[in-house]
N, C-alpha and C positions, 0 to 999 in steps of 0.2 A: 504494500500500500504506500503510493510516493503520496508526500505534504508539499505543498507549493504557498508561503504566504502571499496573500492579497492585500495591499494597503490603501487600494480604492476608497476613496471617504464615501460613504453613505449618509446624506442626511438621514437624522433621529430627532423628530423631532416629540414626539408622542413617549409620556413616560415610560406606560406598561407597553410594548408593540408585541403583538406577537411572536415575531423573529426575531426578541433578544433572548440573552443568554438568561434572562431572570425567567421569563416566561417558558423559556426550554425544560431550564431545571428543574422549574417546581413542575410541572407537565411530568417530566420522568419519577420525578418525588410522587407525584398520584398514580401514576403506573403500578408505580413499589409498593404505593399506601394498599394498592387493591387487590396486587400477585402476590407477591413476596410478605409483602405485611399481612395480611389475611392468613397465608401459608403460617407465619410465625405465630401466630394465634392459635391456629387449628392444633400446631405441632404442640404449643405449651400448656396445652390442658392434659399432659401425657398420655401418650399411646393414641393420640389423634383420638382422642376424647371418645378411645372405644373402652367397655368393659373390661376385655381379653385384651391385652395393646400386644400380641402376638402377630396381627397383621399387620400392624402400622408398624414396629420393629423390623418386620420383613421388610417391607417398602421404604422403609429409610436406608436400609441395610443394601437395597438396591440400588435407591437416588443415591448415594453419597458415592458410590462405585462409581456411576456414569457421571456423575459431577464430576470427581477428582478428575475425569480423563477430559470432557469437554468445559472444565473449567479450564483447561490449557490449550483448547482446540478454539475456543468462543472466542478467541481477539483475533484470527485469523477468518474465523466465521465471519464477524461482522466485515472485516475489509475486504471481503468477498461480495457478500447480500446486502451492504447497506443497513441504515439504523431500522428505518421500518420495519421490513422482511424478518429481521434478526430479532428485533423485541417482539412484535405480533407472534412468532411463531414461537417464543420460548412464553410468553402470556399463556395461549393459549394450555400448556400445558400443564398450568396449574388447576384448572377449570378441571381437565381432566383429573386430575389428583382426588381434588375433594369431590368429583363427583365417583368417584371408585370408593370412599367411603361411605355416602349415600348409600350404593349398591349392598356394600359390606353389612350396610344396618339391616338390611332385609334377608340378605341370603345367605350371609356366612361363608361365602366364597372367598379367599384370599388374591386367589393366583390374576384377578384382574388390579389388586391395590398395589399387588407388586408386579406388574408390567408397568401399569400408571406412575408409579413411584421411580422405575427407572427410565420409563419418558422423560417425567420432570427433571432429574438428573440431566439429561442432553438440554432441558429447556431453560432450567437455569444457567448455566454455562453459556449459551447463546443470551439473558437477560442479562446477566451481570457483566458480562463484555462489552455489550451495548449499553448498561450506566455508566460504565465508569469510562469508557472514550467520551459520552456525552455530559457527566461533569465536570472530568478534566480539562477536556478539549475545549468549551464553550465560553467559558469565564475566562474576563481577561485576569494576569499574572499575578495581579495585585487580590485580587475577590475570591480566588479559588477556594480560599480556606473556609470564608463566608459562605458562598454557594454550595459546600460541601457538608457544613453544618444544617442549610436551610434543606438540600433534600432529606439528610439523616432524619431532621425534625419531623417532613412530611411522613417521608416513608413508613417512621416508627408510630405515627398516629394508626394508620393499617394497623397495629397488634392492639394498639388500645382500643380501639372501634372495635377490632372483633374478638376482642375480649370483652366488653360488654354485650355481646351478642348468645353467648353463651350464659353470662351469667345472669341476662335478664327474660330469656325464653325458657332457663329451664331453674328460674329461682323457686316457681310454686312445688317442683318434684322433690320430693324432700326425698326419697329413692333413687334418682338417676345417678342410671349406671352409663348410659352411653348419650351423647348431644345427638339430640331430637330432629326429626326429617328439617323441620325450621330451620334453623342452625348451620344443616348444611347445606342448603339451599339458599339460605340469607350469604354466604358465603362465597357461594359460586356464585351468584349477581353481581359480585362486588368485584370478583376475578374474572368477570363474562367485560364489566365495564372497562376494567384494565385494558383487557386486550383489546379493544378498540378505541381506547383512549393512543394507545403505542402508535396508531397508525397517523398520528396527529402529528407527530413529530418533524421538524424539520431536519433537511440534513444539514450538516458542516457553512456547506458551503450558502446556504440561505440567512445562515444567522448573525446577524450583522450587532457589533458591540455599538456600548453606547459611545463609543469617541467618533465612530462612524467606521469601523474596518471591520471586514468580515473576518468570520472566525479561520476560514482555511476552505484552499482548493483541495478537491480529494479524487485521487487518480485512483478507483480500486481496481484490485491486486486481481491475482488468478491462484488455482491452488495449487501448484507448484511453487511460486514466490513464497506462498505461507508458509507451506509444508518446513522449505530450507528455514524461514526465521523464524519457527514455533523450536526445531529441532535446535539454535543456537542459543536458545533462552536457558538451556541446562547447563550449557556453560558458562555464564553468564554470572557472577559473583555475587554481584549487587542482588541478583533474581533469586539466588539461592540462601543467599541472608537472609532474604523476607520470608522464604518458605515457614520458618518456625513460627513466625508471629499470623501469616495466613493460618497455619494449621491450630493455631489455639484462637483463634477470632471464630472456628465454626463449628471446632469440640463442643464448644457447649450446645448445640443446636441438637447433638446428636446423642451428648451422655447425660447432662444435667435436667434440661427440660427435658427429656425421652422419661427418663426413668425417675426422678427426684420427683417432680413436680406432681407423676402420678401418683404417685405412693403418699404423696403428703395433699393432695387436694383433692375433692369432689368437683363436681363441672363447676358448681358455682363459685367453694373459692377458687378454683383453677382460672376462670376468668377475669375475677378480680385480682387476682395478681399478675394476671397478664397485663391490666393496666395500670398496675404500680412498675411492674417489669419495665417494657416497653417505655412507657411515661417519663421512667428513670432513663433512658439513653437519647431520651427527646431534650430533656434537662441536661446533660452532657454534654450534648454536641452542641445545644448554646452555648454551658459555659467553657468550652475549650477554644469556639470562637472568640468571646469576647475575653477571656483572658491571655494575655500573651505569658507563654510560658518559655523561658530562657534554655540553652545547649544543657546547662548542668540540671537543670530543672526536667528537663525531657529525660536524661538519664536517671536520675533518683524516682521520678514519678514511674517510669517507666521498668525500675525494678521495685518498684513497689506495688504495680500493678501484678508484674509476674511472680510475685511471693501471694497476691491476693489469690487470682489465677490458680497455681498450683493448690492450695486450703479447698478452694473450691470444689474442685477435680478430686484431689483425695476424698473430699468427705460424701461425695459422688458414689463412691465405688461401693459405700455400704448398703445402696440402694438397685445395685445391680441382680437381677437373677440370677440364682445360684444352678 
């Protein structure tokens, strides 16, 4: 994928325009709020808020397999397909997700929440390729940390919305064992809107900042170009540094809320602490924006985060299936 900048001045005259980089952001921030955030929901009421969370552990057990490989294939993906193509079609496969749990409620079948489960896996890796070219790339140099905050903010609204979606449809069940056809079908509406919200988006080259310069020419690639410079990112130092801190940003998604969360909630509180959860990294990513945090500062906080981290993870494991 060649970048060619453009220093074409665009008049801007109109605050909000559509084709800025504000309007982009938050556009992808509600994509998330409705895929991904929704998804984070469903996931933190444990075991996808089944009884038996035997299927939903399968189906994780699946996505995170086909994540790991297309979350390494999805930047290569998107410089092929383009943003629309790329986010529409990894959208739609959350829809599929939670509607294989709808199915699960009735029939007790597994073997369709884990084909669905390792969909999603290829569909996230195509969604999260396509946010983070589009909030990196879009903001000018100076905003980026702002912009980055302000989707974090939207996207995580998704877990608090459909955290109370469970906890207010099935508060009168003083009995529930598994989130009620409502639930997942309020769910899937909200992941059906996502996906055609994605196709809303503009590309690169339409989005014009506010000093008046568009964001970038963009010559997409073929899969042969990709293939060579997906294959030199393993040597690549800088990219192997960050592997450790990716792979603890998404353990928790798969050990703590999977099994914790179930064993110590019902749907109702399960839900409510999806909106104290969620809510809490909404607060975060404000205050890491508006606080400037110094080199030494980034160090000490930064093991102080991975001694939190690590506590959390051990006291995990006492909640694992034996």
């Amino acid at each position: 994928m060649g970048f060619e900048g453009d220093d074409t001045q665009v008049s801007t005259k109109a605050r909000f325009r559509y084709n800025s980089p504000l309007v982009q952001v938050t556009l992808i921030g509600l994509v998330c709020f409705c895929c991904p955030g929704m998804f984070n929901a469903l996931a933190g009421l444990g075991g996808g808020g089944q009884e038996n969370p035997t299927a939903a552990n399968n189906a994780n057990t699946a996505l995170y397999t086909t994540f790991a490989i297309f979350g390494i294939l999805g930047g290569g993906i998107y410089n092929i397909l383009g943003p629309r193509l790329t986010l529409a079609s990894g959208c739609s496969t959350y829809v599929l997700y939670a509607g294989s749990f709808l199915y699960y409620n009735h029939q007790q079948h597994q073997a369709f929440a884990i084909i669905s489960g390792a969909v999603l896996g290829i569909g996230s890796g195509f969604l999260w390729a396509g946010e983070g070219a589009i909030v990196i790339s879009y903001p000018p140099q100076h905003r980026k940390g702002t912009y980055i905050s302000l989707f974090w903010s939207v996207f995580n609204m998704g877990g608090v919305i459909g955290g109370l979606i469970p906890f207010i449809l099935n508060y009168n069940r003083s009995e529930a064992a598994s989130v009620n056809d409502g639930t997942n079908i309020g769910i899937m509406c909200f992941m059906t809107a996502g996906t055609l919200l994605s196709l809303s988006l503009l590309p690169p080259s339409k989005v014009v900042r506010d000093d008046g310069t568009r964001c970038t020419n963009i010559k997409y690639s073929k899969v042969s170009t990709e293939a060579v410079e997906i294959g030199k990112l393993f040597f690549n130092w800088k990219m192997l540094f960050i592997a450790p801190a990716a792979w603890a940003s998404n353990v928790v998604h798969s050990l703590p809320v999977q099994y914790v969360d179930g064993a110590l909630f019902n749907l109702r509180t399960g839900g409510l602490n999806n909106v104290f959860y969620w809510g809490g990294q909404m607060v975060g990513s404000v205050g890491i924006d508006t606080y400037w945090i110094s080199a030494s500062r980034v160090r000490g906080e930064g093991f102080e985060a991975a001694v939190a981290w690590a506590c959390g993870c051990t006291q995990s494991f006492h909640y694992l299936p034996s």
